[in-house]
C-alpha positions in Angstrom: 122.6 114.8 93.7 122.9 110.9 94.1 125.8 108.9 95.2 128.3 108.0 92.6 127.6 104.6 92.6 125.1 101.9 94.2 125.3 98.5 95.7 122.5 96.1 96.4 123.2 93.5 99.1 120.9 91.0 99.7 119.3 89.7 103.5 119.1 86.3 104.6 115.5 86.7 103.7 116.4 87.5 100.3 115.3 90.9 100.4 117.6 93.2 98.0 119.0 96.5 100.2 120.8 99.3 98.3 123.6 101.4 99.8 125.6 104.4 98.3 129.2 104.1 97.8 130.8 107.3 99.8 134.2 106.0 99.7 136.6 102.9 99.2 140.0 101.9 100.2 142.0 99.0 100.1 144.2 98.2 103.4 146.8 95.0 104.0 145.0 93.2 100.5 141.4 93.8 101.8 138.9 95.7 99.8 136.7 97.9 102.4 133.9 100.0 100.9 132.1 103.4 103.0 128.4 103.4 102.3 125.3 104.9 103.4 121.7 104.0 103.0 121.1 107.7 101.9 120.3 108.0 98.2 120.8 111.7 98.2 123.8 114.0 99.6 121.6 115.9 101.7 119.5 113.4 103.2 120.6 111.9 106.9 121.5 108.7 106.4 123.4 105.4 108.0 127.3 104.8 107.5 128.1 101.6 107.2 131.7 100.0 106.3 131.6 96.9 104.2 134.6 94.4 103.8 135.1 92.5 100.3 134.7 88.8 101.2 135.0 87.6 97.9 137.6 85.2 96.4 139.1 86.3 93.2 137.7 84.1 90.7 134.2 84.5 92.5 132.3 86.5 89.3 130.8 88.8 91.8 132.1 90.8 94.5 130.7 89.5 98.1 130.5 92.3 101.1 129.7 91.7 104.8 129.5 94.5 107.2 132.3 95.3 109.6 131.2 94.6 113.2 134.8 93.3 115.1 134.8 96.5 117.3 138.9 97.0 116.9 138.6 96.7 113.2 135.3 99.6 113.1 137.7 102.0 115.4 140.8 101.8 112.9 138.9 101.4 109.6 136.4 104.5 111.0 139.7 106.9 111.6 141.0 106.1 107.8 138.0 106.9 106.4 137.3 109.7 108.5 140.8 111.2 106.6 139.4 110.3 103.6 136.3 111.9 103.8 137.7 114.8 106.0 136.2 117.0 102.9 132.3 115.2 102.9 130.1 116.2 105.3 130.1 113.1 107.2 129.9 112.4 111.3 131.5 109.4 112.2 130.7 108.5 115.8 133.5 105.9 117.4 
């Protein structure tokens, strides 16, 4: 079964990379997405969490990837809750 919804981000080469939305939450005003590169639930796959960068009368949403360590650790253990019924591994 594929993910419930899809993404494409786009490199700095301009190449277009899906991801699969697992889970989203919003936290202090910020828009933070869970996603994997796996298109299919049983297929091992990257997690990756995205934050919403975006301004709000930007037409588009804009994601970059989460890499402050302090930021991974407490956004990892909220969706780690959230996803406490997936079948998901989130190493910290």
């Amino acid at each position: 079964m594929a993910q419930d919804e899809k993404i494409s981000l786009r490199t700095d080469t301009g190449e277009s990379v899906d991801f699969y939305v697992l889970e989203e939450t919003r936290i202090n005003g910020m828009n933070y997405l869970m996603v994997t590169d796996a298109e299919q639930d049983d297929e091992d796959g990257e997690c990756y969490i995205l934050k919403d960068v975006s301004k709000p009368e930007d037409p588009e949403a804009a994601y970059e990837f989460v890499e402050r360590e302090e930021e991974l650790d407490s956004l990892g253990r909220i969706f780690a809750e959230l996803t406490e019924d997936m079948d998901i591994e989130i190493e910290r």
